[in-house]
N, C-alpha and C positions, 0 to 999 in steps of 0.2 A: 242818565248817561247812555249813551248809546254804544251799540252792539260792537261797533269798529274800534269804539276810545275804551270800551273793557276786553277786546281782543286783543291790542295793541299792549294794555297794561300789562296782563297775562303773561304775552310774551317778552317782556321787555319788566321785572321786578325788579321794585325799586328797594335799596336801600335806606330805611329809613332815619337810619343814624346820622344821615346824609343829606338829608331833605334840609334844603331851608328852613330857619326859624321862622320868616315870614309867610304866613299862605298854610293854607290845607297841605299837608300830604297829599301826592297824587293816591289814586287808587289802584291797588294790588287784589287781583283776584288770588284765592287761595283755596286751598283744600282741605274741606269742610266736613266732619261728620258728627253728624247730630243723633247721640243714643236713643231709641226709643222714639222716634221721630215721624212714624206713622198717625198720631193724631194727636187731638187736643194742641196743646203750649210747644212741644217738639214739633208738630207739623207745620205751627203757624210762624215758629223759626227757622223751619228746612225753608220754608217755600219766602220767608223776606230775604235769606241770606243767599238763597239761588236769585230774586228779583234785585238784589243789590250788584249779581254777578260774580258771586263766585263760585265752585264746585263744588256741589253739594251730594254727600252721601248720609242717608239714614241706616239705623237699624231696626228692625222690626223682629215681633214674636208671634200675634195670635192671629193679626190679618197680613194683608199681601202691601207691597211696596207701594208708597202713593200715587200717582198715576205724575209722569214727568218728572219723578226723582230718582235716582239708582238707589234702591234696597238692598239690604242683608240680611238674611237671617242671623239673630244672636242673643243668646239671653247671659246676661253681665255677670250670672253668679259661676259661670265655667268659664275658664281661664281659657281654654283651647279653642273652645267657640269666640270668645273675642277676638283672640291673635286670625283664626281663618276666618272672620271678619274685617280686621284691617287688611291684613295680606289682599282679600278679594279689593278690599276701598284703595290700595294702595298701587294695584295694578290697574286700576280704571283712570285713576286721576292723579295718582302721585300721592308722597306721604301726606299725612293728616299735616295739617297747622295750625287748624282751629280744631276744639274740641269740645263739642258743648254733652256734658256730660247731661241726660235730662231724665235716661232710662230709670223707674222706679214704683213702688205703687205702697198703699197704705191697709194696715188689718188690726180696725181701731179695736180697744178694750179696754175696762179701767183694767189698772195695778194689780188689783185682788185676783181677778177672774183671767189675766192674761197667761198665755203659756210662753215656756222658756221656744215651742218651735215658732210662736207667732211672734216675737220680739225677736229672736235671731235672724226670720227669715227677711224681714223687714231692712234690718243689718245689713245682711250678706246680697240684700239686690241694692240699695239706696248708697250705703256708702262705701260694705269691699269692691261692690260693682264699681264705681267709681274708680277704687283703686285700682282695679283692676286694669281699667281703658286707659286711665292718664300714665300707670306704669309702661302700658302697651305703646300709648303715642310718643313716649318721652323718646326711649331711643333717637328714634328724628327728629324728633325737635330739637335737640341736645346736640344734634351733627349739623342741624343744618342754621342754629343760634336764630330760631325765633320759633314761637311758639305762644299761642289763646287757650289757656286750660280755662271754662266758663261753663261752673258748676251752678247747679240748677238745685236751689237752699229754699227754705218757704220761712214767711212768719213765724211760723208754727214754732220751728228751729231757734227762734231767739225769743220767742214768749210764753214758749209751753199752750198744751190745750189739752183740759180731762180726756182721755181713754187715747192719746196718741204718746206714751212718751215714749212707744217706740219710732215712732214717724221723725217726734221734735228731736230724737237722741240722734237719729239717722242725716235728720239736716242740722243741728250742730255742727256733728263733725267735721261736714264740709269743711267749716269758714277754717276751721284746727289745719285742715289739709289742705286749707288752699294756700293760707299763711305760709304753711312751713313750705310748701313749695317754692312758694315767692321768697323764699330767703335760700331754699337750694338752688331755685335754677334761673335765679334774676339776671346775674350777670352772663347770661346767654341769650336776651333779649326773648325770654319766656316769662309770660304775666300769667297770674292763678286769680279769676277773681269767681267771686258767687253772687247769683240774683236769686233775691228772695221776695219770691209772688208771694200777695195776701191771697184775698177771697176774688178768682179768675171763674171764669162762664167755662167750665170744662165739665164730662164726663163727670169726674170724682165730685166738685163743688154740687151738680144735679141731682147727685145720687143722696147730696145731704135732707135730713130731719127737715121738713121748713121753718121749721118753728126755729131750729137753730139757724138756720140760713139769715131768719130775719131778724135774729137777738145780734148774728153778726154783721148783719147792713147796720144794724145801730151805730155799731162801734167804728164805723171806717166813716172817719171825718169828711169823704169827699161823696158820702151819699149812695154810694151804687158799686155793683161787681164789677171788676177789669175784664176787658177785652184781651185774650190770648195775645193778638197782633200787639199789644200795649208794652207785655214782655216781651216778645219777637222784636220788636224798636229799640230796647235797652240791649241786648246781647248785639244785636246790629250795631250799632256804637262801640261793644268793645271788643269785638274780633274786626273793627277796623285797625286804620295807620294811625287814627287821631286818638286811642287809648294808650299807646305804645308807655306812657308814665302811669296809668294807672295798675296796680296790683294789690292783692291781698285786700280786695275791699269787700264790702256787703253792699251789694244795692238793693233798696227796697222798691218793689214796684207792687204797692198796697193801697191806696188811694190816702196814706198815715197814719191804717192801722197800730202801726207796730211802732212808729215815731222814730224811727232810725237807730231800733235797740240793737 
């Protein structure tokens, strides 16, 4: 699409309750921030959902803002650093309307050997974090009746894996909290869904065991690790106009890992 027919969309947003049954949805640029969004699966969806055209804001913690995206400094587990996060996101581009929730990281250990600070901490960034930003985005989305809450869930989350069950406990809860949203704030034209990566070419997957890296290429029916852009393709789908009936789902994007548990 070109620059003139997503500048034209922008200004001129469409209804989509409205749109003909027949034909695509036209396309609506929207105001985009993507948690944690400075590298790996975040970055490779800042940068498809900026190339689809629409306004994109990330947040950031340990490095600097990606080079052609607006950053923030913000880390998910303080409430006041989110809110002077959107406020900053909200005064550049307008309020959030997508919301790909992706900020979070993992501090594997079995059961026995785990502490109550390394399972809580895990908690308090993966899914209060969470709560946190989709609390913070609701307000407007809730005034302004639409709204993409696309919570960022792993296999892991629906099939368990030794020395993570605080990671898998952290993405459960998503799909718990994306549901219930989708039954709070449905009929406001606000969708809650969750993507859950298997085994992706990131940071975290490189830093694994190889030995386990290659016990887990066994197990993924289609042979080989996902390309980050693979998820960044799936979330592009559903903070479009053509999701607008999907909510409350799980999508897997694992190569069948996980068989759509």
């Amino acid at each position: 699409m070109t620059d003139v027919a997503t500048d034209k969309a922008a200004e001129n947003p469409v209804d989509t309750a409205s749109a003909p049954e027949a034909g695509r949805p036209p396309f609506v640029a929207r105001s985009v921030l993507v948690t944690g969004g400075n590298r790996g699966i975040g970055l490779a969806v800042a940068r498809r959902l900026a190339a689809d055209g629409h306004k994109v804001a990330v947040t950031h913690r340990s490095s600097a803002a990606p080079e052609g995206l607006f950053g923030v400094e913000c880390d998910v587990t303080n409430y006041d650093a989110v809110d002077a996060a959107f406020t900053a996101v909200e005064e550049r581009q307008g309020p959030v309307e997508v919301l790909v929730a992706n900020a979070g990281f993992n501090s594997d250990m079995l059961i026995m050997r785990m502490t109550e600070e390394q399972f809580y901490k895990v908690i308090d960034a993966n899914l209060t974090g969470v709560f946190r930003v989709a609390k913070r985005a609701s307000r407007n989305m809730v005034k302004k009746r639409f709204g993409r809450y696309i919570f960022m869930g792993s296999v892991v989350g629906l099939t368990g894996l030794p020395g993570q069950s605080n990671y898998a406990a952290s993405k459960a809860g998503l799909v718990g909290m994306a549901r219930s949203l989708t039954r709070e704030l449905g009929t406001r034209s606000i969708t809650a869904n969750v993507v859950a990566p298997g085994l992706i070419d990131t940071d975290m997957v490189r830093a694994m065991d190889p030995k386990y890296q290659e016990t887990a290429l066994q197990a993924i029916p289609l042979g080989r690790i996902g390309r980050p852009e693979e998820v960044a393709g799936v979330i592009s789908f559903l903070a479009s106009e053509d999701a607008g009936y999907i909510s409350g789902a799980v999508i897997p994007v694992d190569g069948g890992l996980g068989m759509g548990h």
